[in-house]
matplotlib code that plots the C-alpha trace (Angstrom):
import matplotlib.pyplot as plt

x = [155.6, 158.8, 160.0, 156.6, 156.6, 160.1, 158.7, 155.7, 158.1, 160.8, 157.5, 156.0, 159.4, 159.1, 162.4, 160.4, 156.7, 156.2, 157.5, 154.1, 152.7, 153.0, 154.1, 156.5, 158.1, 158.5, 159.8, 162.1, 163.7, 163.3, 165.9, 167.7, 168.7, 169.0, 171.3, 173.2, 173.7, 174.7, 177.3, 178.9, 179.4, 181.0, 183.4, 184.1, 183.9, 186.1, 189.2, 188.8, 189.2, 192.1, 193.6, 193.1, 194.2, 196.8, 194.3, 191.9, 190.8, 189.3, 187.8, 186.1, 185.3, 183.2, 181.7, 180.3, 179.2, 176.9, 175.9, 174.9, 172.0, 170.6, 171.0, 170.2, 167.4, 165.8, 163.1, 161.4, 161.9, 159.9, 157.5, 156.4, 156.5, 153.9, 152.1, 152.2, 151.8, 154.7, 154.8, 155.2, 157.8, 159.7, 159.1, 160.5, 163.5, 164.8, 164.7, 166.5, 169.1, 169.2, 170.0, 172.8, 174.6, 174.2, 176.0, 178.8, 179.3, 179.2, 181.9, 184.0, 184.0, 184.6, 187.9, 186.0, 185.2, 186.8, 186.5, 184.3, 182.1, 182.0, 181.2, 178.4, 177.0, 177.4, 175.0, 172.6, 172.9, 172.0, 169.1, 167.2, 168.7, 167.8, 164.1, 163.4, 164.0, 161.6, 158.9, 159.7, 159.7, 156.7, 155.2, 155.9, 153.3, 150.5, 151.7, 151.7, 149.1, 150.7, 151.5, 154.5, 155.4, 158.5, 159.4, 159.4, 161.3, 164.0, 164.4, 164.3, 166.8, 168.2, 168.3, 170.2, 173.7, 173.0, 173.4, 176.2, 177.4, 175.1, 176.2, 179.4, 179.9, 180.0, 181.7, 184.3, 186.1, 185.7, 187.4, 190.5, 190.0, 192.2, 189.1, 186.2, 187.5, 186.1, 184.0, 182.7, 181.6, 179.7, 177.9, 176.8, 175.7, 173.2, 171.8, 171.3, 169.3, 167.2, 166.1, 165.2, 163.4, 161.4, 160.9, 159.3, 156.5, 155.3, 154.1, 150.4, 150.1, 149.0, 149.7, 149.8, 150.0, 148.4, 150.3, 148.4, 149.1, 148.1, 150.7, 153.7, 157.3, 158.9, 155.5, 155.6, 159.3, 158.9, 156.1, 158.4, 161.0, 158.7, 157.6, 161.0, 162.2, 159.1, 159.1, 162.0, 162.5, 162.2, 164.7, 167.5, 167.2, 168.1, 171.0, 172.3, 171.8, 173.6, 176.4, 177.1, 176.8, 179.4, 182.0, 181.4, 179.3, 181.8, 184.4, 183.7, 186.4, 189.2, 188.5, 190.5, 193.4, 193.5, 193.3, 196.1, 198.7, 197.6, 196.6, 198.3, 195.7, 196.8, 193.6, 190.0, 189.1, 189.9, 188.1, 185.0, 185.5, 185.7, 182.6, 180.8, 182.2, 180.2, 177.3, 177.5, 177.5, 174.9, 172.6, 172.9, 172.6, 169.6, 168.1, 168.9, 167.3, 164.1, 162.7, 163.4, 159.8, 161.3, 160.7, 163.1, 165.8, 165.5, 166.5, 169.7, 170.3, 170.2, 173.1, 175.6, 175.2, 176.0, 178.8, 180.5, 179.9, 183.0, 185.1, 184.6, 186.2, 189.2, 189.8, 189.7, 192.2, 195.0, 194.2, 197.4, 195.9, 193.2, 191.2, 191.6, 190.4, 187.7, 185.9, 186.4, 184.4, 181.9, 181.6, 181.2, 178.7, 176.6, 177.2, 176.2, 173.7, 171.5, 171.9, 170.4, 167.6, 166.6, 166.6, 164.8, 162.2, 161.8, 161.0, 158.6, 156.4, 155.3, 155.3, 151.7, 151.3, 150.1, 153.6, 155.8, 156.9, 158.7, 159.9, 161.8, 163.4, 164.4, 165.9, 168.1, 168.8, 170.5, 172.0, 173.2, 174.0, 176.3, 177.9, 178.5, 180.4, 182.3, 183.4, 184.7, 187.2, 188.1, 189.2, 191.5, 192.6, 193.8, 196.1, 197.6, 197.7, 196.4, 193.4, 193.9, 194.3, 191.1, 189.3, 191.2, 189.9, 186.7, 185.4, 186.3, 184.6, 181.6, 181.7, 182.3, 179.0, 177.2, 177.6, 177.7, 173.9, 172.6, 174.0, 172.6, 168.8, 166.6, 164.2, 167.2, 167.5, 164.2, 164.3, 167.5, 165.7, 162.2, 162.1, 159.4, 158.6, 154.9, 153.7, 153.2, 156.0, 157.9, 155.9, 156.6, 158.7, 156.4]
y = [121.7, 121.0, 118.6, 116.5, 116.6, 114.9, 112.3, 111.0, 111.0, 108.6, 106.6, 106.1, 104.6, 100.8, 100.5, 102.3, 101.0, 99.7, 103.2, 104.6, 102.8, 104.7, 101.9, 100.1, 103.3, 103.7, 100.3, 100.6, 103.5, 101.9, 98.9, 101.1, 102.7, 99.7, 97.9, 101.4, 100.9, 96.9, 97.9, 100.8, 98.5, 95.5, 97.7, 99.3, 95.9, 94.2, 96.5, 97.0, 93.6, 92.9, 96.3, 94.6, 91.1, 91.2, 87.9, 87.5, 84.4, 86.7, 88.6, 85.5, 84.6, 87.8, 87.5, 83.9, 85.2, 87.8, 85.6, 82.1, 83.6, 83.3, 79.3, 78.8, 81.3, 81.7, 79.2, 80.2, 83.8, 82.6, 80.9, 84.3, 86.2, 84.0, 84.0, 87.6, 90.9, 91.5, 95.0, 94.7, 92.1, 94.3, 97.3, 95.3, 93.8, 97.6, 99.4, 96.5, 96.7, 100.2, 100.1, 97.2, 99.4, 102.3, 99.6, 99.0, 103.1, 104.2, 100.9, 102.0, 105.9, 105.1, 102.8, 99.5, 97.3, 94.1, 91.6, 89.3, 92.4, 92.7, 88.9, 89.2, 92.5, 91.0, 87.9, 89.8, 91.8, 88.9, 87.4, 90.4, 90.8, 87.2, 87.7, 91.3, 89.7, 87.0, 89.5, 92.5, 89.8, 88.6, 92.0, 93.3, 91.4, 92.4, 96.5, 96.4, 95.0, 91.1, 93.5, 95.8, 92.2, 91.3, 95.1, 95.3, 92.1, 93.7, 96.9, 95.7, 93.3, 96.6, 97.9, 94.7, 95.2, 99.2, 100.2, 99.6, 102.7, 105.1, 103.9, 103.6, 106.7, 109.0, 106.1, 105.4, 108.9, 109.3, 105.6, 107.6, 110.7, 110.2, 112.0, 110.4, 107.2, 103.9, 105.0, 107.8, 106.0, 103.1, 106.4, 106.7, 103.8, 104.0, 107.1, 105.3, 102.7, 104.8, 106.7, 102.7, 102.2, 105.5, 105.1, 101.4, 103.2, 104.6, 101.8, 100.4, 97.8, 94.8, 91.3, 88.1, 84.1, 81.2, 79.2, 76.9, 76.9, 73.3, 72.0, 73.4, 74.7, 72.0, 70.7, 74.1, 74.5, 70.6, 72.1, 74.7, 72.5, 69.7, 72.2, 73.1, 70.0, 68.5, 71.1, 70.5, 73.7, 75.9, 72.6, 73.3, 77.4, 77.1, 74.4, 76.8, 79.7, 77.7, 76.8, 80.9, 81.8, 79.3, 80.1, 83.4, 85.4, 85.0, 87.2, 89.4, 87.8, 88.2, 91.6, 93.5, 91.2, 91.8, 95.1, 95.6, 92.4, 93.0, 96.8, 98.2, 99.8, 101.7, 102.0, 100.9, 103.5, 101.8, 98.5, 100.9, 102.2, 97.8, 96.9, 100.7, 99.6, 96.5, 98.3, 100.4, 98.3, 96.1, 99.2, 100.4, 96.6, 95.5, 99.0, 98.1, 94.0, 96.1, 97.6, 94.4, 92.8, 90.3, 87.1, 84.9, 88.2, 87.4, 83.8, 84.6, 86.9, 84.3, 82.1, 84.3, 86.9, 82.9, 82.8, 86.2, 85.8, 83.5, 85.2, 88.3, 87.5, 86.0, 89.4, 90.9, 88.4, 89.5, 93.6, 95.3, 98.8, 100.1, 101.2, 98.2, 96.4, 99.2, 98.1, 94.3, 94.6, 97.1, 94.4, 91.5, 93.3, 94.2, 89.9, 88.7, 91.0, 90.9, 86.9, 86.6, 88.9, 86.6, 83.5, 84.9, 86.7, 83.4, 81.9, 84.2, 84.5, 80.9, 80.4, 80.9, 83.6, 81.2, 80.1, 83.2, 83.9, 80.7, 79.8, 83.4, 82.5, 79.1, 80.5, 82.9, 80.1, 78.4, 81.8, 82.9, 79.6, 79.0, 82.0, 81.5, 78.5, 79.7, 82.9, 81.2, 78.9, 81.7, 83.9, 80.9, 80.1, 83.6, 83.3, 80.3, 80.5, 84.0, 85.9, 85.8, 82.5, 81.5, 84.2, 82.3, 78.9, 79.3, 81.9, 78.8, 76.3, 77.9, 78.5, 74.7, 74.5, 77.1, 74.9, 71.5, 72.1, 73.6, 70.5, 68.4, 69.7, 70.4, 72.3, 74.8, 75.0, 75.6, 78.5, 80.0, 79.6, 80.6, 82.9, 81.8, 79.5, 78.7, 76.8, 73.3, 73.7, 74.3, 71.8, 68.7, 66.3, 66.3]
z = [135.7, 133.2, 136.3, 136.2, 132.4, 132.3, 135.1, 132.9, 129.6, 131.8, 133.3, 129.5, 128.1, 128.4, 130.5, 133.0, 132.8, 136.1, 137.5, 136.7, 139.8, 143.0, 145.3, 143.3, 142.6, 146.4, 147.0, 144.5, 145.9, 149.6, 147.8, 146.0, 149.2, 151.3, 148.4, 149.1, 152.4, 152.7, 149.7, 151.6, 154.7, 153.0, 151.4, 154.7, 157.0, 154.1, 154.1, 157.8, 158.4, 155.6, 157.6, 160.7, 160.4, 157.1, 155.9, 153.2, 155.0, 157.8, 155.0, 154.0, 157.7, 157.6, 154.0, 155.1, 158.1, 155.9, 153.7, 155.8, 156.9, 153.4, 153.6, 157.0, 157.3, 153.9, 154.5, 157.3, 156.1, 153.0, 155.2, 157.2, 153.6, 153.2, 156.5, 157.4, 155.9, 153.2, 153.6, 157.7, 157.5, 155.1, 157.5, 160.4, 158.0, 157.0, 160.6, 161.7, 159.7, 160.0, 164.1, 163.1, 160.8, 163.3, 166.1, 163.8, 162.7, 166.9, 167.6, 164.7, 165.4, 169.5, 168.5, 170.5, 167.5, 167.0, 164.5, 166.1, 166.5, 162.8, 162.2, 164.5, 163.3, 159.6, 160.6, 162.2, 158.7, 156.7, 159.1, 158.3, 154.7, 153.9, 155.6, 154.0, 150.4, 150.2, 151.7, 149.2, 145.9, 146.8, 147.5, 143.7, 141.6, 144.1, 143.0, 139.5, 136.9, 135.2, 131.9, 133.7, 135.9, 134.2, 133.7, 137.6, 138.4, 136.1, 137.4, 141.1, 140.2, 139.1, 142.9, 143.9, 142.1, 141.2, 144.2, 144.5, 142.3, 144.1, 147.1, 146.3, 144.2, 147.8, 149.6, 147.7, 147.6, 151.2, 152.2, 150.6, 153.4, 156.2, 158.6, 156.8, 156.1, 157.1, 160.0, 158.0, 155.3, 158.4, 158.9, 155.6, 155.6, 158.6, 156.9, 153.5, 155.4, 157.2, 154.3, 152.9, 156.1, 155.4, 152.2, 152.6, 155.5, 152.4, 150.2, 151.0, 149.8, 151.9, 150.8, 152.3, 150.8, 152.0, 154.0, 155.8, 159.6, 160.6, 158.2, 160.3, 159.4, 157.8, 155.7, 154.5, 153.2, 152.3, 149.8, 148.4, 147.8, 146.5, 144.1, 142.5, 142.3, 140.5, 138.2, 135.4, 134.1, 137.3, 139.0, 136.0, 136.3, 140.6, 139.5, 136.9, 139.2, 141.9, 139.5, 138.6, 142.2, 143.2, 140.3, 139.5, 141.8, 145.1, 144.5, 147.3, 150.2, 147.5, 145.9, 149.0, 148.5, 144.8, 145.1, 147.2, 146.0, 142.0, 141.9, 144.4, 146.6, 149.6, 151.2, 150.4, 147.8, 145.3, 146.5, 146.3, 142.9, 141.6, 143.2, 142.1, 138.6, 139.3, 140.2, 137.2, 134.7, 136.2, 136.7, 132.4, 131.5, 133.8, 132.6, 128.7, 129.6, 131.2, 127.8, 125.7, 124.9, 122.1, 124.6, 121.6, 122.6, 126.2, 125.5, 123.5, 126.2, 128.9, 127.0, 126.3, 129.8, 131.2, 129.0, 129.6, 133.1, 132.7, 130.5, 132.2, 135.8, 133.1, 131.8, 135.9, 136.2, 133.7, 133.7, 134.5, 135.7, 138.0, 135.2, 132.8, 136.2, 136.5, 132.7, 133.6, 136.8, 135.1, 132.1, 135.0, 136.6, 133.4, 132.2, 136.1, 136.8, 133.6, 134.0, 137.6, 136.3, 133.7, 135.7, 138.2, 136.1, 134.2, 137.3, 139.1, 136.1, 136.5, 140.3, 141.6, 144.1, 147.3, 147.3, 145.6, 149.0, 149.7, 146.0, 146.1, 149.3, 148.1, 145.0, 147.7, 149.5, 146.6, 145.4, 149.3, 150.6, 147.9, 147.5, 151.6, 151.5, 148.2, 149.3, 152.7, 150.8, 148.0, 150.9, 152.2, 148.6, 148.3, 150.7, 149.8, 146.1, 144.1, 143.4, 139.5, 139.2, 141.3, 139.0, 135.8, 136.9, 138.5, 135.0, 132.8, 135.1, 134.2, 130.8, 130.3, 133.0, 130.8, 127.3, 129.0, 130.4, 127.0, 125.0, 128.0, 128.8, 125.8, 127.8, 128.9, 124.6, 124.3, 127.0, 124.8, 121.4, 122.2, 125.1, 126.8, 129.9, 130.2, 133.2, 131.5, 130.2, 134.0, 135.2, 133.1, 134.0, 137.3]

ax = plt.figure().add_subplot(projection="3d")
ax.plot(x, y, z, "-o")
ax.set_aspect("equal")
plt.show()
C-alpha cells in the first residue's frame, strides 16, 4: 500500500505527469531498456574493435556503420510509421534488435567474430533502430491527453541518453572483469533488449497516420520534406540540430581512443563509466527540463544548453584525470541532452499528426545522417592528429554557430525570448 502511495506522489509531481497514463508509462520503460541495451553494445563493439585493430578509424568504420541507417533509411521508416500500426512496427523493431544483439553475444562468447561481423551486425542495428524511432514518437501523442504532450516528449527524450547510465551502471564494472568482460556485457545486452521487446507487447494503443497510398514512396517523403522546408521555423530548428549533431554530438568513434592515449584506460571500463557519466547527467537535466512550465524559461534554456554544448566538450578536452573527465562528460551530457529535447519538443508540438510519423523521421535523418558521416572522419582524425584537439575545435565551431544564427534569424530570437512556437508562426515564411 506504502509502495502504491509513493507511485501516485512521483506520478502527481509535474516532472512526471505523463507517467500517470498506463501506456506511456510502459513505453517508456520498453525505451528505457532498449536505450540500455544499444549503449551496452557500443561500448562493448567500440573497445573490442580499438582492441582488435589498434585504430580509431575502424572504430569510426563501425560507428558509421550504426548510424547510416538513420540517413539512408529514416524516410521510408517514417513512411510505414505512418502507414501501419505504430505499436506493431515498434513490436517488430525491438525483437529484432533483440535476436541481432543475441548474434553478436553467441559470435563473441564462441571466439568466431570478426570485424566485419560487427559492422554488419551494427547496420542491421540501426535499420531497425532508425525504423522503431519514428514509429514509437509518433505513437506518444495518441497515449497521453495534449496537456502532459510536452512532459512526455521530455521524458522520452529522457530514455534516449539516460540509458545510458542504467545500462551502463552494470556494464561498465563488468567490462573491467577478466571472465565477464566484453562478451558478458553483449549478453547483457540481449537481455536488456528483450525485457524492451516485452515491455512494448504491453502498450495498447493502436495508431496509424494517413499516408495516402496512390501517392507512392517518394511523393510521400517529397511531402515531408516539402513541409520542413516551407516552414521557417521548424527549417532553422533541423539546421541547428544538424549543426550540434555534426560538431558536438559525434564523439562516439574517438571516446575509446581518448580514453586510452589521454586517460590511460587499460580496458573498456572506463570508456563505460564516460558515456554512463553522459547518461547521467542527461537523465537529472532532461528530468529537471520535464517539470519547467515557464514556456519564456524553455526559450533561455534552448540558448545557452546550445552554448555549453560547446564549451563543455572544451573542458573534456583539457581534464587531466578520469574523474575531471567523468564531470565533463556528465556536464556534456546534461548541456546536449536537454538541447535535443527542446528542439524536438518545439517541433512536435506544431507538426500535425497525419504526418508526425515522417517529420520525426526526417528530423533523425538530419540528426543520424550527420552524426554518420562525422563520426566516420573524427575516428580518422584521431589517428592522424588528437582527440582533444578535434574536441577543442569542433566545441568552438559551434558556439560561434550557436550566436551567429541568433544574431542572424529573428524568428530563432523570438523562440529564445518568448518560449513559444505556434503554428503560424512555424509556418510563415511558406
Amino acid at each position: 500500500m506504502k509502495n502504491s502511495t509513493r507511485v501516485r506522489d512521483i506520478q502527481n509531481l509535474p516532472h512526471f505527469a505523463a507517467m500517470r497514463h498506463r501506456d506511456y508509462r510502459f513505453i517508456w520503460i520498453a525505451n528505457m531498456f532498449s536505450g540500455s541495451a544499444m549503449w551496452t553494445f557500443v561500448v562493448a563493439a567500440s573497445w573490442l574493435v580499438l582492441e582488435r585493430s589498434d585504430s580509431s578509424g575502424w572504430v569510426g568504420i563501425i560507428t558509421f556503420a550504426g548510424m547510416i541507417p538513420f540517413l539512408l533509411v529514416s524516410p521510408i521508416a517514417g513512411l510505414l510509421a505512418d502507414r501501419m500500426d505504430r505499436r506493431k512496427l515498434a513490436i517488430i523493431t525491438f525483437s529484432s534488435n533483440a535476436v541481432i544483439t543475441t548474434v553478436a553475444a553467441v559470435l563473441t562468447i564462441a571466439g568466431a567474430i570478426e570485424l566485419w561481423h560487427l559492422a554488419i551486425l551494427a547496420f542491421a542495428n540501426g535499420v531497425f533502430r532508425a525504423t522503431q524511432e519514428p514509429a514509437v514518437q509518433a505513437l506518444i501523442p495518441n497515449q497521453v491527453p495534449r496537456e502532459d504532450l510536452l512532459n512526455a516528449i521530455t521524458l522520452n527524450a529522457a530514455t534516449r541518453h539516460g540509458a545510458r547510465f542504467f545500462g551502463l551502471l552494470v556494464a561498465s564494472p563488468l567490462l573491467a572483469v577478466d571472465f565477464v568482460g566484453i562478451s558478458g556485457v553483449l549478453v547483457l545486452s540481449s537481455m536488456f533488449q528483450f525485457a524492451g521487446t516485452f515491455q512494448m507487447i504491453k502498450v495498447r494503443t493502436a495508431s496509424r497516420g494517413e499516408s495516402a497510398p496512390e501517392h507512392g514512396l517518394a511523393r510521400s517523403i517529397a511531402d515531408g520534406l516539402v513541409y520542413i522546408y516551407t516552414n521557417k521555423t521548424i527549417a532553422i530548428f533541423i539546421l541547428l540540430v544538424a549543426f550540434h549533431c555534426a560538431l558536438v554530438m559525434s564523439n562516439d568513434s574517438i571516446l575509446p581512443v581518448f580514453s586510452r592515449e589521454d586517460l590511460g584506460a587499460v580496458d573498456g571500463s572506463i570508456l563505460g563509466y564516460l558515456v554512463m557519466a553522459f547518461g547521467v547527467g542527461s537523465l537529472f537535466a532532461t528530468l529537471a527540463m520535464a517539470g519547467v512550465r515557464n514556456e519564456r524559461r524553455k526559450g533561455q534554456m534552448l540558448i545557452w544548453t546550445g552554448i555549453m554544448s560547446g564549451v563543455t566538450p572544451v573542458l573534456l578536452a583539457f581534464s587531466p584525470t578520469v574523474a575531471i573527465a567523468v564531470v565533463a562528460m556528465a556536464a556534456i551530457g546534461a548541456s546536449q541532452s536537454v538541447f535535443m529535447a527542446l528542439t524536438s519538443t518545439y517541433i512536435q508540438t506544431v507538426v500535425p499528426d497525419r504526418i508526425r510519423g515522417r517529420i520525426s523521421s526526417l528530423y533523425i535523418l538530419h540528426a543520424g545522417g550527420v552524426m554518420a558521416f562525422a563520426n566516420l572522419g573524427y575516428g580518422f582524425m584521431a589517428d592522424a592528429l588528437s582527440a582533444p584537439l578535434i574536441l577543442i575545435v569542433t566545441g568552438v565551431m559551434f558556439v560561434a554557430v550557436v550566436l551567429s544564427m541568433a544574431l542572424g534569424q529573428a524568428d530563432l530570437r523570438r523562440v529564445y525570448r518568448t518560449g513559444s512556437v505556434s503554428l503560424a508562426q512555424a509556418s510563415a515564411g511558406a
